[in-house]
Every structure is written in C-alpha cells, then in structure tokens.
C-alpha positions in Angstrom: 17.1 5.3 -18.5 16.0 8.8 -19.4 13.0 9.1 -17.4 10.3 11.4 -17.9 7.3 11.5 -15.3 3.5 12.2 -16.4 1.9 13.4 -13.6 3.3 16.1 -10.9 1.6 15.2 -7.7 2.6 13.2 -4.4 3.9 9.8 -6.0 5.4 11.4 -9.4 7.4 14.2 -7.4 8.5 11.6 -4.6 9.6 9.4 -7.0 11.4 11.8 -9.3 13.4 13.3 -6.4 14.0 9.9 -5.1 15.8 8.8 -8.6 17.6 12.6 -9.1 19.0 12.1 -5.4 20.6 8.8 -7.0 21.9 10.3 -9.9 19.1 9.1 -12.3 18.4 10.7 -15.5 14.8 12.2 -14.7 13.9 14.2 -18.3 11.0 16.6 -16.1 7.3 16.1 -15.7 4.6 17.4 -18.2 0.9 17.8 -16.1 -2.3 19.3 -17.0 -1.6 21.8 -15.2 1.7 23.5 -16.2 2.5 24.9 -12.5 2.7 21.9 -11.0 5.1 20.3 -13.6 7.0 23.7 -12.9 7.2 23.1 -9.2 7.9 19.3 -9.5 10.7 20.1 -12.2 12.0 23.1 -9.0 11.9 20.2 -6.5 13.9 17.7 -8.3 15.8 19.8 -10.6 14.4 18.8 -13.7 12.7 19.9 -16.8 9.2 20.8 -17.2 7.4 20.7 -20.4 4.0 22.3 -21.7 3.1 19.4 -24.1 3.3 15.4 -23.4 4.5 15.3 -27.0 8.0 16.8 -25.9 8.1 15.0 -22.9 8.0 11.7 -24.7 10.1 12.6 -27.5 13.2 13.6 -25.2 12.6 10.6 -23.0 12.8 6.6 -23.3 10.7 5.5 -20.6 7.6 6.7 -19.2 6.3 7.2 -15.8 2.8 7.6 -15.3 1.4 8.8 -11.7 -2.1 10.0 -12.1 -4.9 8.7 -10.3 -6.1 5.4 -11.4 -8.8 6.9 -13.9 -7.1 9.2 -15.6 -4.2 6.4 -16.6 -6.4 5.0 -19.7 -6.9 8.5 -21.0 -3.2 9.5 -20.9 -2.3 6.7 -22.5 -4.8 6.9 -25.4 -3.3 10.3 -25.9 -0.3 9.2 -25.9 -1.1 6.4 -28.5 -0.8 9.2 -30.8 2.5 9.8 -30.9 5.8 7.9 -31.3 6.6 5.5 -28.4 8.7 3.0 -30.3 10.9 0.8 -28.0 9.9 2.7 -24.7 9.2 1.9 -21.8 5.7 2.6 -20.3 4.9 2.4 -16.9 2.2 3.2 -14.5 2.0 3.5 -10.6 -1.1 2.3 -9.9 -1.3 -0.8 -7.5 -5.4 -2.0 -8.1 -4.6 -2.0 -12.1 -2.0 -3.7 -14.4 -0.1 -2.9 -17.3 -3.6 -4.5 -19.3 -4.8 -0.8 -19.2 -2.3 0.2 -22.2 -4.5 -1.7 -25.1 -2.6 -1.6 -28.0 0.5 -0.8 -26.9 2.6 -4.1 -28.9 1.4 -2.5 -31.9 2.9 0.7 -30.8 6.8 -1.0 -30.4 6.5 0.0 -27.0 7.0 -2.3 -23.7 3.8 -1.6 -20.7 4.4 -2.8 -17.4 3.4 -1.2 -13.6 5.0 -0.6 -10.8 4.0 0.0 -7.2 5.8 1.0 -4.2 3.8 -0.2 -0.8 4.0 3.2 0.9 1.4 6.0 1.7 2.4 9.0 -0.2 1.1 12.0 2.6 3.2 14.9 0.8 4.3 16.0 -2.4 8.0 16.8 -0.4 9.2 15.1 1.9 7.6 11.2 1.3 10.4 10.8 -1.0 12.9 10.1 2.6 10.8 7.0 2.7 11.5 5.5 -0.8 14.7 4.0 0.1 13.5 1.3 2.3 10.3 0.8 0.4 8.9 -2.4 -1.4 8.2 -2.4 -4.9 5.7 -5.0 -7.1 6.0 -5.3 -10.5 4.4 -7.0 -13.3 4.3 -6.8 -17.4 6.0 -6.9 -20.3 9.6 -9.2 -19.7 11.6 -6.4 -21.8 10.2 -3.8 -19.3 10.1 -5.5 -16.0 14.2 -6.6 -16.4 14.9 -2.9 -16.8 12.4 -1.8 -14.1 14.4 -4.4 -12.1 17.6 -3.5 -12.8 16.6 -0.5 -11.6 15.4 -1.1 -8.4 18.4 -3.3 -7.9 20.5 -0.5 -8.2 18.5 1.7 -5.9 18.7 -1.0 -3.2 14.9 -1.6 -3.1 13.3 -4.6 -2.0 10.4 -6.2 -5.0 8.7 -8.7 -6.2 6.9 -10.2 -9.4 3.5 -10.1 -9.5 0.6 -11.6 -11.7 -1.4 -9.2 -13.8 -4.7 -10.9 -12.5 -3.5 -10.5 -8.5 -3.2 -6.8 -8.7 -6.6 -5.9 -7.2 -6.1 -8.7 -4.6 -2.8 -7.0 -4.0 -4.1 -3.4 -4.1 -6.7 -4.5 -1.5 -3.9 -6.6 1.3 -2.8 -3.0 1.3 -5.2 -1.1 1.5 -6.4 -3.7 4.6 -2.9 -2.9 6.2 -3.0 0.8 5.6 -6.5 1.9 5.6 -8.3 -0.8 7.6 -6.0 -0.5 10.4 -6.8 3.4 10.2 -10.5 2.6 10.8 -9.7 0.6 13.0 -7.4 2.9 15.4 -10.5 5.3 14.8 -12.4 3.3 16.7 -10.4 2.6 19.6 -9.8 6.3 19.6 -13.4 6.9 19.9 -14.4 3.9 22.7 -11.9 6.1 24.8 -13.2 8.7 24.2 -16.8 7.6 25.2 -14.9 7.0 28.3 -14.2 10.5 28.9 -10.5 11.0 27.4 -9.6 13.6 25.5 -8.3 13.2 21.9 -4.7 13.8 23.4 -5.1 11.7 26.0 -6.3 8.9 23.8 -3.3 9.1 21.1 -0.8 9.5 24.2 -2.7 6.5 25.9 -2.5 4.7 23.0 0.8 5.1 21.6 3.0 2.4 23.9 0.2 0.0 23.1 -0.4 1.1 19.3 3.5 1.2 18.6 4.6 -2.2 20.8 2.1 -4.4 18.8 3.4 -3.0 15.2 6.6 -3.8 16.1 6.4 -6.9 17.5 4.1 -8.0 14.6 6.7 -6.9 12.2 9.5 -8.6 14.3 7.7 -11.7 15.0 4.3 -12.1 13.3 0.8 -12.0 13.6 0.4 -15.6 15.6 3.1 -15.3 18.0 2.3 -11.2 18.8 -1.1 -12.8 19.9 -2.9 -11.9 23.2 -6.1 -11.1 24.9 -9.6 -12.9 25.9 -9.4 -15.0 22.8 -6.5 -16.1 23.1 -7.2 -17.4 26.5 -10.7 -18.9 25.6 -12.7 -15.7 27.8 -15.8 -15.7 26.3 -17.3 -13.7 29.2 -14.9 -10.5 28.4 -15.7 -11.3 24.8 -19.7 -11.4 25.8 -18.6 -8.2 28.1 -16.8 -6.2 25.1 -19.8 -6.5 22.4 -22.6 -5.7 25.0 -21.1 -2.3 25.4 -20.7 -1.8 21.7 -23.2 0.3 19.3 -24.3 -2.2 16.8 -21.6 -0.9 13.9 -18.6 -1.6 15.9 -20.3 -4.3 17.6 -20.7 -6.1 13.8 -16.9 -5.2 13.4 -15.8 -6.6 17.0 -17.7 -9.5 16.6 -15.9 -10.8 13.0 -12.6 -9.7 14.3 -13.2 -12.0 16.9 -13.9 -14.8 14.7 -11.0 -14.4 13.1 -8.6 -14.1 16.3 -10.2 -17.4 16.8 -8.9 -18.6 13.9 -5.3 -17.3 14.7 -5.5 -18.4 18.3 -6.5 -22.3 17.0 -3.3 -21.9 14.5 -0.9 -20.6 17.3 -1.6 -23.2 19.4 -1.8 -25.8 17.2 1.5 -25.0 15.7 3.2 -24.7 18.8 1.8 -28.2 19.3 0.5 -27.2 23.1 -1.5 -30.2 23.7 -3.5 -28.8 27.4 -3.1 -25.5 26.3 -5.9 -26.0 23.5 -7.5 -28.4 25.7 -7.8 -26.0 28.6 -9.3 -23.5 26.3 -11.2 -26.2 24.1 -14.4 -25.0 26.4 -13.7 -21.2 26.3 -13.3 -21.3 22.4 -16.7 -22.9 22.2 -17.6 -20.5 24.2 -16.4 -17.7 22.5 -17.6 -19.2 18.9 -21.3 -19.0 20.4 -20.8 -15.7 21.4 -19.2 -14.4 17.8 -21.7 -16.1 15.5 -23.9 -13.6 15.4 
C-alpha cells in the first residue's frame, strides 16, 4: 500500500506515524489548510501536498480523517478525479463506507475503518495504536487488504455490518463518554461533601482504577458489588433522597439496570438462597427505582 492521508488532525497524524514507525509507505497528507499537512508530513516524515489531486494521483489507497461531515464533501470532490482500482477509506465509526455514492462506477473499492481509542493529541496518541481494536466493514476487495494490514501491524479487528455502525459508534461512545459523565458526577457528590477537586480524583482513583480493571479482567457480572447487589433498598431509598432531581433520574435507571445484572449474576451462578434471601430486598429495590 501507498498510503496517502486526507486530513491532518489527531486521528490522520496518529495513524500516519503509527504505519511510518512500521515501515509503511505513507505518500503525505493534503488538508485544507496547507500548514497542517506541513506539520503532519514533519511528524511522520512524509509528503505534504497543496492539491488532493496530487495526493491521489501518487497514492493507491486513501485515508480519509475528517470529521464525520466533511467526509461526503471530500469524497464528491474527489469523484472528480481518477480513483480507479483504489482503495478508499474513511475513519469514522457512526458512518459506513455507504457515504461514497458512486464510487463502483468510479473502479474504486470504499470501505471504513475504525480504531476504538480516544484520540486526545495530534502527537503522542499514536503510542496507543499498537494495542488498539479496529472494525471494519465494506467492499470484500478493500476490507482483505485493510486486513492484511492490520494483520501485519498485530492489531486486534473485527467485521462489522454497514447497518451496525451507529449502534457500534454509540457502545463506544457509552464506554468512553458516558462513563466520563458519569465520573463527573461522582466527582461533584464529593465535592458537595466538602472535597476539593484533588482530593476527589486522589480519593477516587484506587476505587476508579480497581473496578476498570477488574471489569476488564473479569466482567461486568462478576465485578458486581454494592446495595443492589445485596437487595438494600433502604441505602438505595437513602442514595436518591440526597440526590438533585438530574442525577437522581440518572441514579435511579442505573439502578434498574444493576438489578438486572444482579438477577443474571446470581442466577448464573445458580445461588439458589442467595436470590432467595434477596428475593424481598429486590422487590424492594424495584419499588424504589420505578420512578
């Protein structure tokens, strides 16, 4: 592959040093603005080019990392050039490789390609790309060569559906994002309780870190504990009655879900008086949560 990247911002120059580091043939990066395809091309000891057309000409696949809504419009512009037999591929992970209308007519192969990983700076989130997960969906021609590719970078992926990709985008945005909001909030109860901002994130850290790891070790039902679990609908009935009525709406649905989890845990580890002991407390705790 002779790469060339569209787009010089966090993902495009991550992902261009990440394949040079590799010994990857990266072409350069053309961008609107021609100083940040200059920069990019510095970082990763590429080309940088003033014109898409020259980009595309000296390059036989196509990486495109702009935001979501500018993907449609650099692909109609580049409908207007020769693309025969490339490869062109977009980083997005709500859309799929639908967005490049057309593009059979144009001999060229569409797919997308998304690595699971928050992007916080332009130079350094590249150190993360090598144990990142990757999705990918589209054309067969392109996906076995985007695989092949992966495969040789060591990275972990996985087919996806064209019509999953918003359902996709949103698990991990939930992951990501969600659990930010969420960590707000604790952040912000403590602090409501007279802790500083420091003292919250240093309070919070054994707590925060231990429960990611033993998720990711073990999994959402067995990291389990707390007043649901045990069937305490009075700390349950405590916690909401001290809550504004925002995070008391949030509280209140996580709840109903850890009830869920807690019915599934023990269920599956088949704990006969265990949900029998708690049979009372979860009814209990369902009055409580249903709002």
């Amino acid at each position: 592959m002779k790469t060339g990247i569209i787009g010089a911002g966090r993902v495009g120059c991550s992902i261009g040093k990440y394949l040079t580091d590799r010994g990857k043939a990266v072409t350069g990066y053309y961008s609107q603005n021609y100083e940040s395809a200059l920069a990019a091309s510095q970082f990763t000891g590429t080309g940088s080019f003033r014109t898409m057309e020259e980009l595309v000409a000296l390059s036989d696949t196509l990486f495109i990392t702009v935001p979501d809504g500018q993907i449609g419009a650099v692909w109609d512009r580049m409908k207007g050039m020769s693309v025969d037999e490339r490869i062109v591929c977009h980083f997005s992970g709500s859309l799929s490789s639908d967005v490049f209308t057309g593009i059979g007519e144009k001999k060229a192969y569409g797919a997308s390609i998304h690595p699971m990983l928050a992007f916080r700076d332009k130079f350094s989130s590249y150190g993360q790309l090598n144990q990142c997960f990757f999705t990918l969906e589209g054309n067969p021609y392109a996906v076995c060569r985007l695989r092949e590719l992966l495969q040789e970078l060591g990275n972990p992926y996985r087919m996806i559906r064209a019509e999953d990709k918003a359902k996709y985008h949103c698990a991990a945005s939930v992951l990501s994002n969600d659990v930010l909001a969420l960590l707000d909030m604790g952040f912000a109860l403590l602090g409501q309780c007279g802790f500083t901002e420091e003292e919250a994130w240093h309070a919070a850290s054994a707590l925060v870190r231990g429960n990611v790891e033993n998720i990711l070790a073990n999994g959402t039902l067995a990291s389990m504990t707390g007043p649901v679990l045990r069937g305490d609908a009075e700390t349950v009935g405590k916690h909401l009655g001290v809550l504004g009525k925002e995070e008391r709406e949030v509280h209140r649905l996580l709840a109903r879900r850890l009830l869920k989890m807690a019915r599934a845990r023990l269920e599956e580890e088949k704990d006969c008086a265990g949900i029998e002991r708690l049979r009372a407390g979860y009814a209990r705790i369902e009055e409580t949560v249903k709002g």
